[in-house]
N, C-alpha and C positions, 0 to 999 in steps of 0.2 A: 504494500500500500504506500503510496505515495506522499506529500506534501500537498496539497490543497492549492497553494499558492507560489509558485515556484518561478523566480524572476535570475532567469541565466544570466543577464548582464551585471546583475548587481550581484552574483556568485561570482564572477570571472574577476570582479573588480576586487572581493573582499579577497581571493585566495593567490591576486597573484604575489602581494608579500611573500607569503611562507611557500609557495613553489619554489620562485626566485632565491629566498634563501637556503632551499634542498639543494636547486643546481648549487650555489655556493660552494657549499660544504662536499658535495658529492666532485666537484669538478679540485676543490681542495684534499681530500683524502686521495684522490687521483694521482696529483701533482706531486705527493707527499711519497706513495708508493712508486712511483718511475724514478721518482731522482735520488730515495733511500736505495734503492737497489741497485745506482749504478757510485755506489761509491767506488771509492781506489780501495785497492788491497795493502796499501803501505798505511793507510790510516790505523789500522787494526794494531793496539798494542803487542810490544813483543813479549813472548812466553820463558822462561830460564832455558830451557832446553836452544830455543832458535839463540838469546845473546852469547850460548855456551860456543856455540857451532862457529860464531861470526870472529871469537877470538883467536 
């Protein structure tokens, strides 16, 4: 069963905030997941074992 009274442009107008800020956040955990995964492998602290090998 429906709404009775159901006015789409005044729905389109209240919901586009919180879409807009879904994209946001969706297009930011995005950004967050591509660019953590392409770090360098020299950032990663060294272990006793690897500074033992180096001397």
């Amino acid at each position: 069963m429906s709404a009775p009274d159901v006015n789409i442009e005044k729905q389109k107008r209240r919901h586009k905030g919180p879409l807009a800020g879904i994209a946001i956040v969706v297009l930011a955990v995005g950004a967050f997941v591509i660019f953590s995964s392409q770090a360098p492998e020299n950032d990663l602290p060294e272990t006793a074992a690897g500074a033992a090998d180096q001397s």
